[in-house]
Each structure stands twice: as C-alpha cells, then as structure tokens.
N, C-alpha and C positions, 0 to 999 in steps of 0.2 A: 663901804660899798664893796663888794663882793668881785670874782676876777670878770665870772659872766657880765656884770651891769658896767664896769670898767672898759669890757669892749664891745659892750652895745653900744655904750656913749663915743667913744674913738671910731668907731665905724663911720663910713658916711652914708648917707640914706639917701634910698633912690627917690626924688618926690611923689615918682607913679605907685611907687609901693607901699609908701605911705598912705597917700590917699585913698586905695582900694580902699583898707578899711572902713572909713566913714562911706565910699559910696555903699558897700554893703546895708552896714546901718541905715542909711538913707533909704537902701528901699528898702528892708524889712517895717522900718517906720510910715513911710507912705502907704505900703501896703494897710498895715494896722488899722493906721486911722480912715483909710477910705473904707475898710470893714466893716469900723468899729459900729454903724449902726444898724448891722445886718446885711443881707442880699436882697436885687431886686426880683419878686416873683413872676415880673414878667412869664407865661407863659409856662410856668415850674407846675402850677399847679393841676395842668388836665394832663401833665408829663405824668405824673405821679399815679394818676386815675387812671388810663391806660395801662401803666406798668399794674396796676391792682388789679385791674379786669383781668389781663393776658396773665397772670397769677391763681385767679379763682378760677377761670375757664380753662387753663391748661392749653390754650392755643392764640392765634394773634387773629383778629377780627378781618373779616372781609369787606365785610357791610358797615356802613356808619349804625354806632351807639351812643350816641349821645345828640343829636339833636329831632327832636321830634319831626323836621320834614326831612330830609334825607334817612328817618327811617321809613317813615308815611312813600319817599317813594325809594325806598330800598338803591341808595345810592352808593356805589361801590367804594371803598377805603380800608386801603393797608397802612395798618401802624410801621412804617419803614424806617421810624427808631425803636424798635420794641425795645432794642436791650437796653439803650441808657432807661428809656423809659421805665423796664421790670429793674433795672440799678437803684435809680429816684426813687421807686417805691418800698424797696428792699431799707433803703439807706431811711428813708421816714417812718418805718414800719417800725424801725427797732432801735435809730438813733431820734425820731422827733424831726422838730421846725431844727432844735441843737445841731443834729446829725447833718442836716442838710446844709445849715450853715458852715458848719469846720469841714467837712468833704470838699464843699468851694472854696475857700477860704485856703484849706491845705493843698488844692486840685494848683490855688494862682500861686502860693508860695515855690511849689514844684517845677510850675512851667518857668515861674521867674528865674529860679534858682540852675535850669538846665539850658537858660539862654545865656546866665552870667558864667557860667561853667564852659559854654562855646565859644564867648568872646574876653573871656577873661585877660587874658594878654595882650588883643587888641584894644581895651580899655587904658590899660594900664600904659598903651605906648601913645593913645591919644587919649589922655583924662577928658579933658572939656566935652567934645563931643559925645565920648564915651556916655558919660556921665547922663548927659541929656537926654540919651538914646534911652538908657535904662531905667532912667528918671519915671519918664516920662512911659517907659512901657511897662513899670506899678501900678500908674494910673489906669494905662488902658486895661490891664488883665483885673482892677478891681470895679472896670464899668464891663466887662464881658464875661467876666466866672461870677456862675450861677446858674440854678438848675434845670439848664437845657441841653438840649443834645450837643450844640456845636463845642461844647467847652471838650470834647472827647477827641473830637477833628483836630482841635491847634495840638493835642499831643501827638495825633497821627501824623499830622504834617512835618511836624517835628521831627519823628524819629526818622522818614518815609527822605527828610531831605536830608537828614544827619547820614542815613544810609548809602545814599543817590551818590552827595558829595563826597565821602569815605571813599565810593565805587572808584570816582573817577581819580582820586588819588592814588588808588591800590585796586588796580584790578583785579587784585586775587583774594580780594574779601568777598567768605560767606556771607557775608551780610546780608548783600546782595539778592538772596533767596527769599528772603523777610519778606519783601515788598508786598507778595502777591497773599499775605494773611493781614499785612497794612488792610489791602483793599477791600477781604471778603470784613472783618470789623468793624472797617469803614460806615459799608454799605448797609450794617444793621446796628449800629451805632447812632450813624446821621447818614442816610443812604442820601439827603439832597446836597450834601459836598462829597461826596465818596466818588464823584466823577475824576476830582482832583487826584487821587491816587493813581491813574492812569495818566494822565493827561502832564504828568509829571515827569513820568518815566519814557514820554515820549518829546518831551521836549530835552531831557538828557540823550537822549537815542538821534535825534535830529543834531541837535551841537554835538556830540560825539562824533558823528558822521561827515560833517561837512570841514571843507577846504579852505579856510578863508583868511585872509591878508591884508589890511587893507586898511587903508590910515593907521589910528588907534584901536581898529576893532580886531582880533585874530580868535581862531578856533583851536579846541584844545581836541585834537581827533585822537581816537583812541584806538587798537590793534583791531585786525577783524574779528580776533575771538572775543576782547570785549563788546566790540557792537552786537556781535551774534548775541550776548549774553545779554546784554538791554534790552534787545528785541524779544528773546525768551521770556523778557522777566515782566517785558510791558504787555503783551500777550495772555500772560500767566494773569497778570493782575486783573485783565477784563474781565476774564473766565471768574477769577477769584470773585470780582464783583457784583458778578449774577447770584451769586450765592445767598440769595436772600428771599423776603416774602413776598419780595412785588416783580420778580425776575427784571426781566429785559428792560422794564420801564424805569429800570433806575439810571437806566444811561440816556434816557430822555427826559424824566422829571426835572431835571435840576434849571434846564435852556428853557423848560416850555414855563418854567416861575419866572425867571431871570425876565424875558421877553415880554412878559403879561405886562402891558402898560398900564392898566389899572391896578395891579398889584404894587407894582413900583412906585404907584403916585399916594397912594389908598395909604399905606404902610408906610409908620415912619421909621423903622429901622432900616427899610428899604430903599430909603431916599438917598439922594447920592450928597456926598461931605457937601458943607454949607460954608466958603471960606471967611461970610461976612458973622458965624460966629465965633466968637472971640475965641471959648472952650477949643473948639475943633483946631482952630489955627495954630493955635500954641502945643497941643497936648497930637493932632494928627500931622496936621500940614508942615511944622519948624523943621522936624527931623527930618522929613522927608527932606526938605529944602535943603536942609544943611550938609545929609546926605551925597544929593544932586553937585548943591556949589561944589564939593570936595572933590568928588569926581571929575567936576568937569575943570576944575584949578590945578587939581595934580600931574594933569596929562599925561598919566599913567594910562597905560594899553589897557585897555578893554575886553576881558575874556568873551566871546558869545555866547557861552552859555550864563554868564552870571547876567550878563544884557537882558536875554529873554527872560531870565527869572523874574529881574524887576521888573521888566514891562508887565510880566502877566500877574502878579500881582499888585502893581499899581493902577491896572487897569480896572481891576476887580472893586478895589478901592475906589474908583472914580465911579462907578457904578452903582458902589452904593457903600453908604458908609459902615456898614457892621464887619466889610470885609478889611479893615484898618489893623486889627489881631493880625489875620493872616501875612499880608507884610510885615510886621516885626517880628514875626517867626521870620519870616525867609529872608528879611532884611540882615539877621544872625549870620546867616549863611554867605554873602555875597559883598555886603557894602566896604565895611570896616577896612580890604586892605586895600581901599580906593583912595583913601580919606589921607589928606595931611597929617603928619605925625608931627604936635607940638612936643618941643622939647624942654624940659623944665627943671629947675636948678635943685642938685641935692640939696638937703639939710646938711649941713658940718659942723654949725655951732651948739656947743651943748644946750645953751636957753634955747633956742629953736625945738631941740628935742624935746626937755622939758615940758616948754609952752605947749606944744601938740600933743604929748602921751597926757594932759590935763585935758587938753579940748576934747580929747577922744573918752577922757572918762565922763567928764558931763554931758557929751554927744548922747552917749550909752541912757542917761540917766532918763529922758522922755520915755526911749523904749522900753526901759523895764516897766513905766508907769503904763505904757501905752499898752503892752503885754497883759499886764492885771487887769485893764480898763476891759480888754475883750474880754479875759476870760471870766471876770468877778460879776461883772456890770447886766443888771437884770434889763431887758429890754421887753417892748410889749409882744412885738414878731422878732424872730430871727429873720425870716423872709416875707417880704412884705406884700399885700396884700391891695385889694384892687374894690374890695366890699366889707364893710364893715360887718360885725356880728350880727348887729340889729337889720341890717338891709338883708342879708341872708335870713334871716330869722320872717321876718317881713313877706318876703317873697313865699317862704315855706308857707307860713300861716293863710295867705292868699292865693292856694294855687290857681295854673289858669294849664288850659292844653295848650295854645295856640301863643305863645310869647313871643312877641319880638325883643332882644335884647340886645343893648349896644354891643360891638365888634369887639370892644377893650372888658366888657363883664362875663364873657365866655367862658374865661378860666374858670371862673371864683365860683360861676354856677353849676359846671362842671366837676368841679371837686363835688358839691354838697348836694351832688346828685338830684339836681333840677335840669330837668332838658332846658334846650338851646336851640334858638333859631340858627346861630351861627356863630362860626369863634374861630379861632387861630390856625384852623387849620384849614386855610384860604384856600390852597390848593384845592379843594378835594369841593370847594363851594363857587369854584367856577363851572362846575355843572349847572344845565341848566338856569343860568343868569341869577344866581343867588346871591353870590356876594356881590356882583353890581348892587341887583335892590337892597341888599342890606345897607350899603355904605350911601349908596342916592338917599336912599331914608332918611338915616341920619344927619344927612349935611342938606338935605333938600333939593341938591340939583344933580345932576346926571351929567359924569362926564363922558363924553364919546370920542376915544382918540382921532376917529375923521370927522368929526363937525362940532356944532358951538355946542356950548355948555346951557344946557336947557334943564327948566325948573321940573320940578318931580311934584306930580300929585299923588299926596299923601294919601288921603282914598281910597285911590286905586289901587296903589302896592296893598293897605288894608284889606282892599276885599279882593285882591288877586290868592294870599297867603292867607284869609281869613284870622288876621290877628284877631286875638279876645283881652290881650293885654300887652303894656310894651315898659318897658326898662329901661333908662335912656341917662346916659352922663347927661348933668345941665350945661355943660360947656355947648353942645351941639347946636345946629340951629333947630333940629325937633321940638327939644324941650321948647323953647319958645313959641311954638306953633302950637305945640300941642296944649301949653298957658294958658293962650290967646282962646284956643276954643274948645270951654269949658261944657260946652251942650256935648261934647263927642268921647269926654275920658272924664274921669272919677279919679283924682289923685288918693290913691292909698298909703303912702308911705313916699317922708321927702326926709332929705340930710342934704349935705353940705356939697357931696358929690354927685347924687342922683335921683332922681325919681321913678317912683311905680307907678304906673297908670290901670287903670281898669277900661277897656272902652264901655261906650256907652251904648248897647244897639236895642 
C-alpha cells in the first residue's frame, strides 16, 4: 500500500462527506430511471407548431390559427411563449422526438445539479433531511421537465433568486442589474409566470425596508442606497417585462387564469395538491412537512424576508399543484439553515472504510447500466403522445369542417395540421363561452360557479357550433351518450382510447 492510501486509511472520515457521494449517485440514478421511458408530451406538441408557423411567417400570430371557430370569428391570440416555442421547434427540427428528449432530460440534470451546488454544505451538515429534500426533487424535476415553456421559468427563478439573495448579502454586487433582462425573457419565454419576476424583487424591497423585532420573527433592513437600488431594479424589471408581444397584458394575464374558476376545476394540472394521494404526500407534502417541524423545533429566529418567501410560494402550491417545482427552487434558498443539524459519527475503523469504498462501487454499478439503458435502448416515442398513427391517419382520411374534439386531443391534432374546436390554450377560449361548452360537452353537465350543476343538452351545443363531427376520449360521459344514440352519429373509426364520429343530419 502506497504512502497516499496509508493515510487515507489513518485519516478519519467526516460521515457527511462520505455520504455526499451516494446522495449524488442517488439522484443521478432516480433521475435516469424516471427518464428512462421518455417525456411526457403533454402540451409539447402544438408548442412546437407555433414555434414552426412564427418560423415560416417571419412574425408571432395575432389572430387564432389553428382552430376553425376562433378563426371563423377571427378571435384575437398572442403566442406569449413564442421563444421557448420557435426553441421546441428549432430543437425538433434538427435534433427529432431524440433532440427534444435529452434538451429535457439534460434542461433536469442542470437544474438538479445547480440546486445541489446551492445547498451542498447544507446537506452535508444535515444528511437525512438533506437527502430527502433532494431525493425527492429528482422526482419532481422528472414529472415537470418537458417540452413546455415553464421548464425555462424554474431556471429564471433560479438565477432571479440566486441574485435577489447574493444582493442582500452584498450589496455591492452587479448582480443585481440582471434582474430586469430575468424579466424582459421571462415574459417571452413563459410570459404567464413572468409576473413573478417582479413580484419578487418587491417583496425583497418590502423586507429590506421594514423594522421588525418581534418574538422569533426579525427584519433584515438594508442601507438606503440599497433600498434605493431594489426599487430601481424592481421598476426596471416591470418596464423590462412589457417587453413583449402582448404588452401590458402580461401583467394581467397570469391573475385573470389563476381566478377563472372554471379553469381551475376543468384542468387537472391546475387542481390544487390532493393530500389523500398517496404519490403527492410523500413526493410533495413529507418535505415540506419536515421542512415546517424543523423550523418550528429549532426555534431559531425567523428572518422576514425568508418568511414571505415561503408563504408566497407555498401559497402558490396550495393553489394548485404544478406550482410544487417552484417551491423547491426557492425552498434552495431559505429553508436549510432553519432545520436541525443531525450529528453523525466519523468512520475511524479501517473495515468501515473498506466496507463503504465497496458499497460505493457496486452503488456505481446500476448507473452505469442505468446510463446505457437511456442511451442504447430503442423506444417507440421519446415523447409521448396523446393519438395514435392510425387515429391521426383516420381523422385525415375522414375530413369534416366543423369538429368538435376532446380538450386533451388538441395537441396531437394541431401538430398534424387538422383544425381544432379547442385545446390547450384555454385562455384565449374563454372568449365568447367556448371553453365552457367545450368542457359541458364533454362531461355532460355544466358547471356554474353561482348555482347547481345542471345537465347540458347535447343538441343544442350541436346546433349552436354546427358540429359535422366529434372526436371524443371514451373515458367521457359523451362517448357513452353518443353509443347510446346510434340514429344521430356514424362511428368511423374506434381504438382503445377514442372515438370518431360522423353525425348523422
């Protein structure tokens, strides 16, 4: 044995320093396997078709293009992600379903890898929790990277709070200046979170400014020529964030989605966390919990400004579950030096060492197979899809003018250049009472946030939209309706997921 290996082994080992390495491992490997069978295309794919239009036409749409009644009444719509959108379509143009895969794929490795690069240390003084926290936000970055615009926001958020927090340790970082190109990005990136860019820099501006003492809770105030400087910067960032194709309205789009009670019920990404499922509670709800107890056991003082951070993105979270990412970003920033620091006994005996530096090469040995399995392993989609070939093929061969098509087949028809009664971009189909009837359709009854839930004649939305044919997942209640009454539709084409209808007039 050599002098080096001699006093590796005489050394004693810190346990935290130890362990790092398997948690790395650990999530490189969670990451892997939650990849390994592609992304979901939720929504990816009329991303892509926008960014191709605003490509061929040389500019960003005003009007709707792609569903036959919002162009029939020329309904107004701005692509207010153009650029991820012209990105998606750049990145499948010339890297494929491939390309769009490992963009996401490498989009979560990066964000994982610049959360574990923030709390590095703080892992390492509290393993257990640590661990869990990280664990667990592999998971979440491999149910939310994929290709849509918000995966562009958790990095803005990221830097926008890496910066914010930097500020108030050093007020004489440029940094600082960043903020307000965060915002103009933002806002043509995913201009319906690009509110947060601002909204950020004002609640550092507000807890920089204020006086407070008081139990556990204190303020961390900062000189006047900092505050002056926040206020420049949060100022700066509004202005930054008009910077875009839909101007002023992007500081109201984001509250008048948020609010739409129908939106919120209709949409289930939009639904707020469910703690009676099991998934959510372990993978959202634990950390946050354990989070919380640490905090509130340590009775360590309370910065206010790390206070409002977490309320305002835990609120957001309670709101609706997609915004669970955005907490473990900002959770990076604030929780960690709240939390109990468990203390844990070095290694000193040489089998001890031994025994670990082996665990740690078989640990290794999944990944590398886990590594190969992504990159070797032929799959049918890299990102998945919502319509089979044949049902696309189907619908092409049978055109109709006047479609109605379920709410979740929008994308997949929108790629293959088939108009569309309606799809995913709900917003723009609450004109006019569209997406009500589209969704009463589907489910048969009509909800109205001020009175009872009353049943929808089918008929009537029929001859109000003059369908000539309708698309429908069989899960719905439609399909069932529409079974039942065989005198009013001509089934042309069924599968496992959906049916086409022809009506009958």
């Amino acid at each position: 044995m050599n002098r080096l290996s001699k006093k590796w082994m005489k050394e004693d080992w810190a346990t935290e320093e130890v362990v790092f390495p398997f948690i790395v491992v650990g999530v490189v490997l969670v990451l892997l396997f939650c990849f390994s069978n592609g992304i979901w295309g939720n929504d990816f794919w009329w991303h892509v078709k926008v960014g191709e239009w605003i490509c061929e036409n040389g500019k960003i749409p005003e009007n709707d293009i792609f569903s036959w009644y919002g162009i029939e009444k020329k309904l107004p719509w701005t692509a207010h992600e153009w650029l991820a959108d012209v990105i998606y379509y750049l990145i499948m143009r010339f890297g494929g379903e491939a390309g769009g895969y490992f963009f996401c794929l490498g989009a979560g490795f990066l964000m994982t890898f610049l959360i574990l690069g923030q709390v590095k240390e703080q892992i390492k003084e509290n393993v257990l929790i640590g661990s869990v926290y990280i664990i667990f936000l592999a998971v979440t970055i491999s149910l939310f990277f994929y290709g849509r615009p918000h995966m562009f926001s958790f990095f803005l958020l990221f830097f926008e709070l890496k910066i914010l927090y930097g500020f108030v340790e050093n007020t004489d970082s440029k940094w600082i200046w960043c903020v307000p190109v965060i915002g103009c990005l933002w806002s043509n990136l995913h201009g319906g979170s690009s509110n947060l860019a601002y909204l950020l820099c004002l609640v550092f501006l507000i807890a920089s400014t204020l006086n407070i003492n008081f139990g556990r809770m204190y303020s961390q105030r900062l000189s006047k020529s900092a505050v002056a400087k926040l206020a420049v910067v949060s100022f700066a960032t509004i202005i930054s964030i008009l910077i875009n194709p839909i101007g002023i309205k992007v500081l109201t789009f984001p509250y008048s989605s948020i609010s739409d009670v129908l939106m919120m019920s209709a949409i289930s990404e939009w639904e707020p966390p469910d703690a009676k499922n099991i998934a959510q509670l372990v993978i959202y709800f634990m950390p946050i919990v354990l989070m919380t107890i640490g905090i509130i056991a340590k009775k360590t003082r309370v910065r206010l400004l790390d206070f409002l951070i977490m309320g305002m993105f835990l609120y957001l979270f309670l709101r609706s579950v997609r915004f669970i990412m955005l907490w473990y970003i900002a959770a990076c920033f604030y929780a960690f030096p709240y939390l109990p620091k468990l203390e844990l006994k070095p290694l000193e005996k040489k089998v001890e060492k031994k025994l670990l530096a082996i665990a740690f090469v078989l640990f290794c040995i999944p990944l590398v197979m886990e590594v190969n399995n992504v990159v070797q392993s032929e799959r049918n989609s890299y990102v998945s899809k919502v319509m089979s070939d044949e049902a696309i093929k189907a619908v092409k061969n049978n055109p109709t003018e006047r479609m109605y098509n379920d709410y979740n087949l929008g994308e997949a028809l929108i790629y293959n250049d088939i108009f569309v009664f309606y799809d995913a971009r709900a917003d723009m189909y609450l004109q006019e009472n569209i997406f009500a009837d589209g969704i009463s359709m589907s489910n048969l009854i009509q909800k109205n946030p001020d009175a009872e839930t009353t049943y929808v004649d089918v008929e009537k939305l029929i001859e109000k939209y003059d369908f000539d044919s309708i698309l429908i997942l069989k899960f719905r209640p439609l399909y069932s309706y529409l079974s039942s009454h065989e005198e009013m539709v001509e089934c042309i084409y069924e599968d496992e997921d959906l049916a086409y209808f022809k009506l009958i007039k």
